[in-house]
PAKOLSE-841075 format. One record per residue: y, x, z of N, C-alpha, C in turn; residue number from 0. Coordinates in steps of 0.2 Angstrom, whole numbers. Each point is the difference from the previous one (the first is absolute). Example, Ala and Ser with C-alpha at 12.3 -4.5 7.8 and 13.67 -1.06 7.14 Angstrom:
REM residues 2
REC   n.Y   n.X   n.Z  ca.Y  ca.X  ca.Z   c.Y   c.X   c.Z pos
REC   -28    66    39     6    -4     0     6     4     0   0
REC     5    -2    -4     6     4     1     5    -4     3   1
This chain:
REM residues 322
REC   n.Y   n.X   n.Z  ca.Y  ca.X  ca.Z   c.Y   c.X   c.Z pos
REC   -33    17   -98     2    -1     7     2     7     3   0
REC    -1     5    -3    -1     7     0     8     1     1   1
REC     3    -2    -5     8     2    -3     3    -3     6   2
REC     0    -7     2     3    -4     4    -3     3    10   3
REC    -4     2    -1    -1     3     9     0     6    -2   4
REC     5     6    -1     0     6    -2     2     1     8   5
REC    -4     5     3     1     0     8     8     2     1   6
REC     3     0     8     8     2     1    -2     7     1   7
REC     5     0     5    -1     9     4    -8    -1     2   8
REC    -4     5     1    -8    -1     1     3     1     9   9
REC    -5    -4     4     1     0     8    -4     6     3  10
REC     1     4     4    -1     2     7    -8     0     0  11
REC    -4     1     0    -7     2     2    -1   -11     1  12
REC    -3    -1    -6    -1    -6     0    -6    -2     4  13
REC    -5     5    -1    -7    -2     6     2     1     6  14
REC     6     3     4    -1    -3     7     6    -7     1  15
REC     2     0    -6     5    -9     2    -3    -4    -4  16
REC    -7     2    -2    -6    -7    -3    -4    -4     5  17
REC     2    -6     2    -4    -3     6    -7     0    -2  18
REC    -4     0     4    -7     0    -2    -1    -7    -5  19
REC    -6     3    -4    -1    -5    -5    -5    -4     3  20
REC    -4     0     5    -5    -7     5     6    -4     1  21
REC     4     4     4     5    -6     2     6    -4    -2  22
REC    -1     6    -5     6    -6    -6    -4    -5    -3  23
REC    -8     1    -3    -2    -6    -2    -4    -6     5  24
REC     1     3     7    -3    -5     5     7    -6     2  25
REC     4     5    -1     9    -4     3     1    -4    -6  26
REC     0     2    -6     1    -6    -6    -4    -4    -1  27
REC    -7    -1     1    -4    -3    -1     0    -5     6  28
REC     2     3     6     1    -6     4     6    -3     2  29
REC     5     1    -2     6    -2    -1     0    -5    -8  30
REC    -4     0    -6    -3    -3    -4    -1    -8     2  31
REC    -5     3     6    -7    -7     1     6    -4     5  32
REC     4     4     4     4    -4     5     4    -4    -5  33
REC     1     1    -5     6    -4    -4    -3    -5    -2  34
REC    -7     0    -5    -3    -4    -2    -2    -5     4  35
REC    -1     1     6    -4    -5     5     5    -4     1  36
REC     6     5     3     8    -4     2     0    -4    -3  37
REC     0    -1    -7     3    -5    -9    -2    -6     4  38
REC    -9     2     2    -4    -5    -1     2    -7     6  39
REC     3     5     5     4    -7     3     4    -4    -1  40
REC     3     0    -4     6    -3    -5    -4    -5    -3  41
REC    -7    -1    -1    -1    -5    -4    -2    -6     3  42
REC     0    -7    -2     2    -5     3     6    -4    -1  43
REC     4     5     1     6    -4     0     3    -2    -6  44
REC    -3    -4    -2     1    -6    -9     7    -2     2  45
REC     3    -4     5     6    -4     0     5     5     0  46
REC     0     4     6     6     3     1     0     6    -7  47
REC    -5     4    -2     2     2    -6     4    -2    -5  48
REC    -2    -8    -1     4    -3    -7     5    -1     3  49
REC     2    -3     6     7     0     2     3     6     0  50
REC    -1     5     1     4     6     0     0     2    -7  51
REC    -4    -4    -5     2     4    -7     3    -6    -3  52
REC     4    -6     2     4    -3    -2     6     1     1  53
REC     0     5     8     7     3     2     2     5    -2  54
REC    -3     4    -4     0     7    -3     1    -1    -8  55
REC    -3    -6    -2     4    -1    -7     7    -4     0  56
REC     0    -4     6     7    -3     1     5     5     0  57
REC    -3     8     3     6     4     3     3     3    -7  58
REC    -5     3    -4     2     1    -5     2    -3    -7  59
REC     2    -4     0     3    -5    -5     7    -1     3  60
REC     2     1     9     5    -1     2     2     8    -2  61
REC    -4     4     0     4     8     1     1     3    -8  62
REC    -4    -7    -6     2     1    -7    -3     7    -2  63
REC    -7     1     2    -4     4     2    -4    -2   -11  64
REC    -2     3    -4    -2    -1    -5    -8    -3     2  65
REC    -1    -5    -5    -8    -5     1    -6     6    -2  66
REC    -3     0     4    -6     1    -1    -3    -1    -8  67
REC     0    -4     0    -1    -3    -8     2     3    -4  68
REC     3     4     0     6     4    -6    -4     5    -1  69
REC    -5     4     6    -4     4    -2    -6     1    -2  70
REC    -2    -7     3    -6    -2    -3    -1    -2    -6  71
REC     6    -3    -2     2    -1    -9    -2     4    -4  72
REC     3     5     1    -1     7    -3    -9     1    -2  73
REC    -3     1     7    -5     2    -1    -6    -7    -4  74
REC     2    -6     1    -5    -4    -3     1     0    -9  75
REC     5     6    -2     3    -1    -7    -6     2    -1  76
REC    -6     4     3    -5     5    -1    -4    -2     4  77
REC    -8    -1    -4    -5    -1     4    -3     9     5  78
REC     3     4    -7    -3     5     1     3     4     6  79
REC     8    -3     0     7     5     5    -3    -5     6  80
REC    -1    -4     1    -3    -5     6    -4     3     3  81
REC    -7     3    -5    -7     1     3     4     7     4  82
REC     2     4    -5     2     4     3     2     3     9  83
REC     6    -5     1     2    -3     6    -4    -3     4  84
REC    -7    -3    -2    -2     0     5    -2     6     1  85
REC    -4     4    -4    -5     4     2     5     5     5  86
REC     7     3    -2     4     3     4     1    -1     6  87
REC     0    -7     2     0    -5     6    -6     4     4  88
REC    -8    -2    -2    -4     0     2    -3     9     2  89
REC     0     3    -5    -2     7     1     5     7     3  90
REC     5    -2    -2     6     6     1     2     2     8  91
REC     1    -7     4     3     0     6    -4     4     5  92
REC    -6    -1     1    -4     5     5     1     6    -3  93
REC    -5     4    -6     0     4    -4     5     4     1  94
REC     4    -2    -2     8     5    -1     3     4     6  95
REC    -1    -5     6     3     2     6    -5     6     6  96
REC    -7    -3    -4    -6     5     3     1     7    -3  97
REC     2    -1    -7     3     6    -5     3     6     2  98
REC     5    -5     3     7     3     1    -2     3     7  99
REC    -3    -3     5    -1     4     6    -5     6     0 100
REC    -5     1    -5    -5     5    -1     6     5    -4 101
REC     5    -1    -2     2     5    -5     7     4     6 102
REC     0    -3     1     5     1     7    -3     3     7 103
REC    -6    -1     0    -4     3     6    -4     7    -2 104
REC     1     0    -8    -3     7     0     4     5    -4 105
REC     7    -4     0     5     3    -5     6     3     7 106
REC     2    -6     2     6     0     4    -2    -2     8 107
REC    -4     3     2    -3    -3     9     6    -4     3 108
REC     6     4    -1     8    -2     4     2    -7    -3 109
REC    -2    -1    -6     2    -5    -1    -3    -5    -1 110
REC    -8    -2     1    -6    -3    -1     3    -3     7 111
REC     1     4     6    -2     0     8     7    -9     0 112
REC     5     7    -2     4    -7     0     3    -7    -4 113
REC    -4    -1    -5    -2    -5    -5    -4    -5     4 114
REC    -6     5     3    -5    -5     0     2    -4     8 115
REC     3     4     5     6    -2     3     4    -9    -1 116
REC     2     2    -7     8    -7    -1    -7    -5    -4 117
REC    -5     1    -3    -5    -5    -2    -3    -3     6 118
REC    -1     4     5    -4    -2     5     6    -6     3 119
REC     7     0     1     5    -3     3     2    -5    -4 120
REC     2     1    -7     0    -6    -4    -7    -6    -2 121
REC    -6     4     1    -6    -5     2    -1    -5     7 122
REC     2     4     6     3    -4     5     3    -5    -1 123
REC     6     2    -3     4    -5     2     0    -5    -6 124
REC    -4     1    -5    -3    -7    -4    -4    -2     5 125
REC    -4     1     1    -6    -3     3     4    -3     6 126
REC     5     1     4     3    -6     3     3    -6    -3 127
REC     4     3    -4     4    -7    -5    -9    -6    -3 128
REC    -5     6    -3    -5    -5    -2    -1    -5     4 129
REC     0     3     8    -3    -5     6     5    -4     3 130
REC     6     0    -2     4    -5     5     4    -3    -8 131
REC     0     3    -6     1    -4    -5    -3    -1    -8 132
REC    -5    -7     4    -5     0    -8     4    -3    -7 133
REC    -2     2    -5     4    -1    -6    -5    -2    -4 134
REC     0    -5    -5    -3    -2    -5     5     4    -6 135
REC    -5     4    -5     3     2    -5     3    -3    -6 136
REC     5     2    -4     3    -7    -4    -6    -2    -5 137
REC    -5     4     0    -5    -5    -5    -3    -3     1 138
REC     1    -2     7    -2    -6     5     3    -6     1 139
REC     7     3    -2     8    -6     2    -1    -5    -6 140
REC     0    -5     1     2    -6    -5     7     2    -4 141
REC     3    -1     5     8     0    -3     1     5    -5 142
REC    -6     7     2     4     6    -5    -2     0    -6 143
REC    -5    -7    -2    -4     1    -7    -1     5    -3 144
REC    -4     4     3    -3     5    -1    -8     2    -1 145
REC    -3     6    -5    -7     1    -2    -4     4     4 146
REC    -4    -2     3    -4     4     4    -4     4    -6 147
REC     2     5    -3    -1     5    -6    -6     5     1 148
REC    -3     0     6    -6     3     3    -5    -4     1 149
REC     0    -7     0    -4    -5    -1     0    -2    -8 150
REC     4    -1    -5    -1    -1    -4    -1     4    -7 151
REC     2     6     4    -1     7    -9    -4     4     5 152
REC    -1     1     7    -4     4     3     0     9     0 153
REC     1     3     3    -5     0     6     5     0     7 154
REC    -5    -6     4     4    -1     5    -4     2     8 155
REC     3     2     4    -3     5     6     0    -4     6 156
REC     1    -8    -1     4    -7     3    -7    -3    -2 157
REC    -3    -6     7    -3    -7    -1     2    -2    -6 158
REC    -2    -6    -1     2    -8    -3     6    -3     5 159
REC    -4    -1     5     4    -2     6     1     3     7 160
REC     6     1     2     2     3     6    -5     0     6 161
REC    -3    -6     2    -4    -3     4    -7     5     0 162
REC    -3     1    -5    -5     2    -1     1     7     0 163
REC     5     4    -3    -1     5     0     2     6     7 164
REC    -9     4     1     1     4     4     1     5     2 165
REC     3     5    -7     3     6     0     6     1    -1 166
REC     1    -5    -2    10     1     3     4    -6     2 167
REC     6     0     2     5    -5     3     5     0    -5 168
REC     0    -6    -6     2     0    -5     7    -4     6 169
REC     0    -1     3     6    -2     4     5     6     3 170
REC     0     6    -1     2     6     1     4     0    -4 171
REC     7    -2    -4     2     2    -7     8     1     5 172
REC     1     1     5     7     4     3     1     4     6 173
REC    -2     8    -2     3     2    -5    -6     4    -4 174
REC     3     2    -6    -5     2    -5     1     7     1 175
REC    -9     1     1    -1     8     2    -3     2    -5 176
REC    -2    -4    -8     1     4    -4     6     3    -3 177
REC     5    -4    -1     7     4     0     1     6     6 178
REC    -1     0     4     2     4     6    -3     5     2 179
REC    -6     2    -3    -6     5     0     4     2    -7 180
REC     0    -2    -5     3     3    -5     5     1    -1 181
REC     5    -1     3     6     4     0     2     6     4 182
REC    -4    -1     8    -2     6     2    -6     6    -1 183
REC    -3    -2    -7    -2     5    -3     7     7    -4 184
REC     0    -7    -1     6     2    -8     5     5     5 185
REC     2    -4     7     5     5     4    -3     7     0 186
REC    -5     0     3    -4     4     4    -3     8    -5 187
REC    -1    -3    -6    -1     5    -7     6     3    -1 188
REC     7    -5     0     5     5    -2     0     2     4 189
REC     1     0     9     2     3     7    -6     9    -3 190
REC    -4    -1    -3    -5     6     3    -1     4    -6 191
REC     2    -1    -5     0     2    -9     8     3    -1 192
REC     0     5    -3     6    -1    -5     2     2    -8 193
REC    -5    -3    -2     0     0    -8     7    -4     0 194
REC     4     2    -7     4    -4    -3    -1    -8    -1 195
REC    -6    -3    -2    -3    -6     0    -2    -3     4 196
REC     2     2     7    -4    -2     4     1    -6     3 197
REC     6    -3    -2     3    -7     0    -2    -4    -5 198
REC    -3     1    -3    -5    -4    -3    -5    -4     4 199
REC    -1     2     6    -6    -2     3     3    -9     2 200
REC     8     2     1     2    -8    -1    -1    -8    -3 201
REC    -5     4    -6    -1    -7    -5    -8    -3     2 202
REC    -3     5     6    -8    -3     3     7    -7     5 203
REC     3    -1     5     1    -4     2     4    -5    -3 204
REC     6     3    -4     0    -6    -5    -4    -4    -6 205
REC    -6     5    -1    -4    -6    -3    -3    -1     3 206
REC    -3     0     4    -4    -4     8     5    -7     1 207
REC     6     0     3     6    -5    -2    -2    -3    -4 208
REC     1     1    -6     0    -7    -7    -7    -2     0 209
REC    -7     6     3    -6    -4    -1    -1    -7     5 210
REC     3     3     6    -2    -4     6     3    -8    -2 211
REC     6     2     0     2    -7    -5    -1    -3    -5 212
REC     1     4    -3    -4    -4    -8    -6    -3     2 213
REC    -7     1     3    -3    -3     2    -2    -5     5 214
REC     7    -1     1     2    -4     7    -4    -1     4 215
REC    -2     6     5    -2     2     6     5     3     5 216
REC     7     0    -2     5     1     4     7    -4    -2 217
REC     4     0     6     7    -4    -3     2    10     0 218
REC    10    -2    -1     5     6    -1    -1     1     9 219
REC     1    -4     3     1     1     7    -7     7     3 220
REC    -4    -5    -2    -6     6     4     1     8    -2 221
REC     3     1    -8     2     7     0     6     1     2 222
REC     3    -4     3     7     4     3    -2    -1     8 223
REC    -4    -3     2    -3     3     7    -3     4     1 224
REC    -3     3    -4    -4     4     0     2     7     1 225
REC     7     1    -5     5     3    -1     5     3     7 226
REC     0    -4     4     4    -3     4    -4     5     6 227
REC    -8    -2     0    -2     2     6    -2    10    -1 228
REC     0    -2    -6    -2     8    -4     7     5     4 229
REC     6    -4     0     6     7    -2    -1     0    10 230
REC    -1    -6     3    -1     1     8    -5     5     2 231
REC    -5     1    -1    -5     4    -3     2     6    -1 232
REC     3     1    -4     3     9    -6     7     1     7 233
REC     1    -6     3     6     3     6    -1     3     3 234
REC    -7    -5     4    -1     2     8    -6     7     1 235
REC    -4     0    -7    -3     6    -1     1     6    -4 236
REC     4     4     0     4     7    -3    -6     3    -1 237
REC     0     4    -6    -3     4     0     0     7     1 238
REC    -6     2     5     1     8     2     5     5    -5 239
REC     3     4     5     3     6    -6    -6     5    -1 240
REC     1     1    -5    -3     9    -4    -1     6     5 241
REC    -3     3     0    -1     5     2     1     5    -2 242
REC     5     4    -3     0     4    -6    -2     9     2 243
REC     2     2    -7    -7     6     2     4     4     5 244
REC     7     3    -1     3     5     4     0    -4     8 245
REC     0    -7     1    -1    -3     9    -7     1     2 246
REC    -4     2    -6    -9    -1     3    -1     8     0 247
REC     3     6    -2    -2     4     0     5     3     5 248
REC     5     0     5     3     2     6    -1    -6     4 249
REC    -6    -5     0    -3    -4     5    -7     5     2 250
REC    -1     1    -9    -9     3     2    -1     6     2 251
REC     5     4    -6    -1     9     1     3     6     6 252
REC    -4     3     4     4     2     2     7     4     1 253
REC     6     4     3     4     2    -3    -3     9     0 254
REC     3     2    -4    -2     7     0     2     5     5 255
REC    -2     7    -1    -2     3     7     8     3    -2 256
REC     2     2    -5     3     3     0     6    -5    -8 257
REC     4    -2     3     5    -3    -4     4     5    -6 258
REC     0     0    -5     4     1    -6     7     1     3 259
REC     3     5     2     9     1    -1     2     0    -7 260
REC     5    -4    -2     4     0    -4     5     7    -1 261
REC     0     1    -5     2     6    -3     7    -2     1 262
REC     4     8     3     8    -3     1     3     6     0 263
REC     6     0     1     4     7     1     1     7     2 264
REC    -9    -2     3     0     7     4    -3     5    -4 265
REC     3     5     3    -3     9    -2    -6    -2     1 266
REC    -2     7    -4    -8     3    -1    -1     0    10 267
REC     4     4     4     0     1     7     0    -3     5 268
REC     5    -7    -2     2    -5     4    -5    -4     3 269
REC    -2    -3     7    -4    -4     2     0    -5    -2 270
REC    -5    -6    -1     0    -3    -2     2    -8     4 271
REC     4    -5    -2     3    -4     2    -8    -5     5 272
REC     3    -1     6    -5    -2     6    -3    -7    -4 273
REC    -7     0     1    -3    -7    -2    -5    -1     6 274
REC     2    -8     0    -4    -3     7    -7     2     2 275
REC    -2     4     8    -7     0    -2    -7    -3    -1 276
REC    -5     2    -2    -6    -6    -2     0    -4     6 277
REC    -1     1     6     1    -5     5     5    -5    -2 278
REC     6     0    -1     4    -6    -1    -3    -4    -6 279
REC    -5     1    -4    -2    -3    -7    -5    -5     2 280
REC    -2     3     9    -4    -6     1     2    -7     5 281
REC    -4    -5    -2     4    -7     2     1     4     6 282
REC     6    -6     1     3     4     9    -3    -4     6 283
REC    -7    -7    -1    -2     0     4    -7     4     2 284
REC     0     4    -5    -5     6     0     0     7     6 285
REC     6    -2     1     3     6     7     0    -2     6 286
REC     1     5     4     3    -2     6     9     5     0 287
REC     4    -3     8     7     2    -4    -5     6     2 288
REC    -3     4     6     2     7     0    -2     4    -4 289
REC    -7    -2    -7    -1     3    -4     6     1    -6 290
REC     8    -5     0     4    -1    -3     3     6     1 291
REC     1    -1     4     7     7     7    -5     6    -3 292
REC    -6     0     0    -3     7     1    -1     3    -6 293
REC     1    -5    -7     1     4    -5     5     0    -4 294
REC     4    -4     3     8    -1    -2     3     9     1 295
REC    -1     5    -5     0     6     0     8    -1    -9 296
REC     7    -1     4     5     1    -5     0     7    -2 297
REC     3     5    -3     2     7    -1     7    -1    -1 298
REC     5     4     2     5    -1     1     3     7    -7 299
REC     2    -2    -3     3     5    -7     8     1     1 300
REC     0     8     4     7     1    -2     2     6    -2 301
REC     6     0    -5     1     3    -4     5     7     4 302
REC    -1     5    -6     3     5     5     9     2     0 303
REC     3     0     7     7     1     3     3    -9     1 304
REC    -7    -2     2     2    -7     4    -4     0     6 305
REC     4    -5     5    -2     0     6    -3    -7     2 306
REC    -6     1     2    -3    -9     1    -2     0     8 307
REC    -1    -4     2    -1     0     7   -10    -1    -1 308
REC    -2    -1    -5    -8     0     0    -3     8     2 309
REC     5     4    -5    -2     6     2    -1     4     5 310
REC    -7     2     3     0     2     6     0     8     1 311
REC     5     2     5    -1     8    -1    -7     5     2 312
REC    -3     4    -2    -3     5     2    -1     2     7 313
REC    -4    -1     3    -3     1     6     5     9     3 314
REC     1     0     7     2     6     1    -7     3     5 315
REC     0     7    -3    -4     2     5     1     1     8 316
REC    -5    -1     4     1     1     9     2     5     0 317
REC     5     2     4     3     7     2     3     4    -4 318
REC     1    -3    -5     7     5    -7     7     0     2 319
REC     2     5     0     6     1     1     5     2    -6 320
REC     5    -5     2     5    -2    -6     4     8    -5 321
């Protein structure tokens, strides 16, 4: 993991852009519970799910969208490539994204802030699709003749039956925030890494894709929602810029008492070319004008058998005669 998160530019004094650690895990933790209770509304509704998952597989046969079943073929050629996929289903999803946030919060505070951001936006905005659109999954659908492969090769993180079970809302299948958690992993490690492999991180999302499906806990649809609401996400929340070190250190550092003149044409004798006084160094709401005017002190440099009008003559004394 080491090779693939090789840090980028290192950031700007990370412990003061690290949000406190109480309340990054009081915010996650209850943004968590708020998701999982929200699912729990979703359940109930047996008719309207199966109707919606009649019109989602009608949609894709009209869109000539590739069968589910071609992937889960794949995997039943294997007890072993099966079991597999569940167990990828069941343990990687949470894990991975906790992963990725803990290595981002104490690697890239900058970019942790803003991940944790477009995850919190793209959970939102499934957890409305869950509530206003229940989906039975195709392992559910008659028509998709398909293997509930978590029930029958195991391990599976689902009741027997949707009814019964209390810990999740197996009628939640659009859109799939396993795909969508893992892809904005996969984003979020290239955005903050710049190893040469770092797009590698891309085959966590595309094999979360072929898992979800092959075990027909999702259709194509759910990961192109997912996808959909992810890039509205990655639009309407930018990522902070850098602070880089030459803008933190003429934000931080004072300027000096006495400025470096650049070495130039003059003689060993010659005055040296006028540089702004330290007053003018400081911000200009730091002044008033009169203290402006009162140390606005120019020197006027003239050169000898020329005549300037800055130059003032020599006092005469009272009572000299010409």
């Amino acid at each position: 993991m080491t090779s693939l998160t090789e840090p980028a530019e290192p950031e700007p004094d990370p412990r003061a852009s690290r949000p406190p650690l109480v309340r990054e895990l009081l915010l996650v933790v209850g943004l968590f519970l708020v998701y999982k209770f929200g699912r729990q509304l979703a359940n109930g509704h047996t008719a309207e799910a199966f109707h919606n998952a009649d019109r989602v597989w009608s949609l894709e046969r009209a869109l000539h969208l590739p069968g589910e079943g071609s992937v889960q073929g794949v995997l039943l050629d294997s007890d072993t490539l099966v079991h597999l996929a569940n167990v990828y289903y069941a343990t990687v999803h949470f894990p991975a994204t906790l992963a990725f946030l803990v290595f981002l919060y104490l690697r890239r505070p900058r970019h942790y802030v803003w991940s944790r951001r477009v995850l919190a936006v793209l959970t939102a905005a499934a957890l409305v699709l869950h509530l206003s659109f229940p989906l039975a999954p195709p392992r559910m659908l008659p028509a998709a003749h398909l293997v509930d492969t978590a029930q029958v090769f195991g391990p599976s993180v689902y009741a027997a039956r949707p009814d019964t079970d209390t810990m999740a809302n197996q009628f939640a299948a659009m859109p799939s925030l396993h795909f969508g958690w893992a892809l904005m992993v996969a984003i979020g490690l290239i955005a903050a890494t710049r190893s040469r492999r770092r797009w590698l991180w891309l085959l966590h999302p595309l094999l979360t894709l072929l898992v979800v499906v092959g075990t027909a806990n999702h259709y194509w649809l759910d990961a192109l929602v997912a996808t959909a609401l992810l890039a509205v996400a990655l639009a309407a929340l930018r990522m902070p810029a850098a602070v880089t070190a030459p803008r933190l250190r003429r934000h931080l550092l004072p300027a000096p008492a006495h400025p470096a003149v650049p070495a130039g044409p003059h003689g060993p004798g010659s005055p040296a070319p006028w540089s702004a006084h330290a007053a003018f160094r400081t911000p200009p709401d730091a002044l008033t004008a009169a203290q402006i005017l009162d140390r606005a002190r120019i020197p006027v440099q003239v050169t000898a058998g020329s005549a300037s009008a800055a130059t003032t003559p020599p006092p005469v004394p009272t009572g000299a005669r010409r």
